[in-house]
C-alpha positions in Angstrom: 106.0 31.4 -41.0 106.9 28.5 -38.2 110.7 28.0 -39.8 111.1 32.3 -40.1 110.2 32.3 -36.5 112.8 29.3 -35.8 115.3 31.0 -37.9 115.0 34.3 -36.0 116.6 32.7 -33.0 119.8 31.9 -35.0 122.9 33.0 -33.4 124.3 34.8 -37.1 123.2 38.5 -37.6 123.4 37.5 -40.9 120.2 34.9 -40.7 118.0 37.1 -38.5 118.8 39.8 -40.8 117.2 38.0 -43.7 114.6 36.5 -41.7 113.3 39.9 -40.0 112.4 41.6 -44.0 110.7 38.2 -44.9 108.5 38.2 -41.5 108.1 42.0 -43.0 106.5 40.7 -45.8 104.5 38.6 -44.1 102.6 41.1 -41.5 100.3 41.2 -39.2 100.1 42.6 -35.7 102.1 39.2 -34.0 105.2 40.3 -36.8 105.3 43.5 -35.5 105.6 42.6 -32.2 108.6 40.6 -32.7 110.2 43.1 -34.9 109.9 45.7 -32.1 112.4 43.3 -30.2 114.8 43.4 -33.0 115.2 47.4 -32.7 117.1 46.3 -29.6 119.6 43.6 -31.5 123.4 44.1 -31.3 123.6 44.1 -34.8 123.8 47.1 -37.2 121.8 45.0 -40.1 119.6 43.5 -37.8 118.0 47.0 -36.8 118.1 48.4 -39.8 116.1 45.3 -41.8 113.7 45.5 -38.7 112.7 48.9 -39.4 113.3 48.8 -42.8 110.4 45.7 -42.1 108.3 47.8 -40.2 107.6 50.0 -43.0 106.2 47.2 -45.0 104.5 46.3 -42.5 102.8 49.6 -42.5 100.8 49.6 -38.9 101.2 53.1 -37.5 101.4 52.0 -34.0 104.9 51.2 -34.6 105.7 54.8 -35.1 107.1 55.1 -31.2 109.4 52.1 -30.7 111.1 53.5 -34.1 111.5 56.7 -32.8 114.6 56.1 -30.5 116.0 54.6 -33.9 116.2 58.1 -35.5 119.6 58.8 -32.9 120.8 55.5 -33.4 124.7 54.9 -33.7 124.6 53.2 -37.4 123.5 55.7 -40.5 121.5 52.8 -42.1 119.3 52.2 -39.1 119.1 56.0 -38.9 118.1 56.4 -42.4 115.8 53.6 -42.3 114.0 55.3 -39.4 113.6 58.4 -41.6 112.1 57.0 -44.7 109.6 53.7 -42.8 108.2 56.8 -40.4 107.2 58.9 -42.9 105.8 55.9 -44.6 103.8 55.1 -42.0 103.0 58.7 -41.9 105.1 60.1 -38.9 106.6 63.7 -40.5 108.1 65.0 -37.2 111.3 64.0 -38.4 113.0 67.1 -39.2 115.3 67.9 -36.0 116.6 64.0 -36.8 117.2 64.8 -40.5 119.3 68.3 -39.5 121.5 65.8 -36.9 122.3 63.7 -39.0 123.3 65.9 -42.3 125.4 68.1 -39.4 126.9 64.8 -38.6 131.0 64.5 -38.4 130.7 61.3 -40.0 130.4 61.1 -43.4 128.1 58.1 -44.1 125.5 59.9 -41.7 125.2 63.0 -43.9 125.5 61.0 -47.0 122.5 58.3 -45.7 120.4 61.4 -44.4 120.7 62.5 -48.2 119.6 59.1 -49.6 116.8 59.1 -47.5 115.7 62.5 -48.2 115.7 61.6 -51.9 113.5 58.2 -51.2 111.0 60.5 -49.4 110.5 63.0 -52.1 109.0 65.8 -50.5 110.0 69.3 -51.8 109.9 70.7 -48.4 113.7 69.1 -48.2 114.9 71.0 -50.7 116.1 74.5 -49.4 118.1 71.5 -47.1 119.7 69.4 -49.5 121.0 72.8 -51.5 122.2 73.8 -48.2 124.3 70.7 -48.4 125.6 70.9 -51.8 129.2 72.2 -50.3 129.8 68.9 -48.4 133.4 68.2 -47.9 132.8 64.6 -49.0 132.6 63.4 -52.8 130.0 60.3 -51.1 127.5 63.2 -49.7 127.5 65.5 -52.6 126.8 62.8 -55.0 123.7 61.6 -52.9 122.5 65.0 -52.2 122.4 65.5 -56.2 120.5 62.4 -56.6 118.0 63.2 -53.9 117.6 66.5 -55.1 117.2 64.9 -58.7 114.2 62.5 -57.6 112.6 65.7 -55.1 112.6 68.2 -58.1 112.8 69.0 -61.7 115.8 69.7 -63.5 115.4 73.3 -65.1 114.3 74.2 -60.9 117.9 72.8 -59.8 119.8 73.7 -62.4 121.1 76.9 -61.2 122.0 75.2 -58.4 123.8 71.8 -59.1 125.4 73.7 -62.4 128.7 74.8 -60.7 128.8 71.0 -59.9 129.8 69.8 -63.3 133.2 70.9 -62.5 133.3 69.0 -58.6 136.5 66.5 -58.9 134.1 63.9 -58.2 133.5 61.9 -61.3 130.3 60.5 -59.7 129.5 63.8 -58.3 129.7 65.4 -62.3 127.9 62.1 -63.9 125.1 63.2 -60.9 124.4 66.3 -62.8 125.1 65.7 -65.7 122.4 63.4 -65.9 119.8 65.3 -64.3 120.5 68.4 -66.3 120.4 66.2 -69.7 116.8 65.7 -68.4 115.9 69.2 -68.9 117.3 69.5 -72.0 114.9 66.4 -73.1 111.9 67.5 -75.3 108.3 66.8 -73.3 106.4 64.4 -75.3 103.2 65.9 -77.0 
């Protein structure tokens, strides 16, 4: 723990990005505390490993430093603030999920997507197929993913269907392999 703490203090994002998810692993109220000053950092990676690390951490005072982190500037740490609240069992995070799939950019709407997908929760649903008309190839092939891991195939299938004929390779591969799920036999 002593050389983690040392290495924090290095001058490379890079370093302090690695260190904060090992002091993650670690835990403990005196971990948390320091990761709370890393929400802060200049670097992209280094606030989104330090909430990423919060969630392993799992203390639920931690909730409200993260919550600024749900309008941060970088889709990762925004993501990562969507999936370590609800793990620590904060589920007021709709308003930020909406944002960020009604996001200009992109990566926003596509990490909102991911992240709905990691959380599972069915309730997400009527707002991924919502999103099935993205623009972007990048968004549409993570909103058929997350939909993929939120819900059985025969329940999406009318919707993701139409999508085995997107111009997106990855997009068609997406359904493809969720709708060859349902057409699995259940074992016995």
């Amino acid at each position: 723990k002593t050389n983690l703490i040392v290495a924090i203090q290095d001058p490379d994002p890079h370093v302090r990005a690695v260190v904060i998810m090992g002091l993650g692993k670690i835990g403990g109220p005196s971990v948390a505390n320091m990761l709370v000053a890393f929400l802060k950092d200049q670097d992209d990676r280094v606030r989104a490993n330090a909430v990423e690390a919060m969630g392993v951490v799992g203390d639920i005072s931690l909730v409200e430093p993260i919550l600024p982190c749900l309008y941060d500037k970088n889709n990762r740490v925004r993501g990562n603030a969507i999936m370590t609240l609800w793990k620590l069992g904060y589920y007021q995070i709709y308003d930020a999920v909406i944002d960020m799939l009604r996001n200009p950019d992109k990566w926003m709407r596509s990490s909102a997507a991911f992240a709905l997908g990691e959380l599972k929760d069915t309730r997400f649903l009527s707002v991924l197929i919502q999103c099935l008309r993205d623009p972007d190839a990048d968004v549409r092939r993570n909103i058929v993913r997350s939909l993929g891991k939120t819900a059985d195939a025969i329940s999406l299938a009318p919707y993701i269907r139409p999508l085995r004929f997107d111009p997106d390779e990855g997009v068609r591969k997406a359904v493809s392999d969720i709708l060859s799920a349902a057409s699995k036999p259940k074992g016995p």
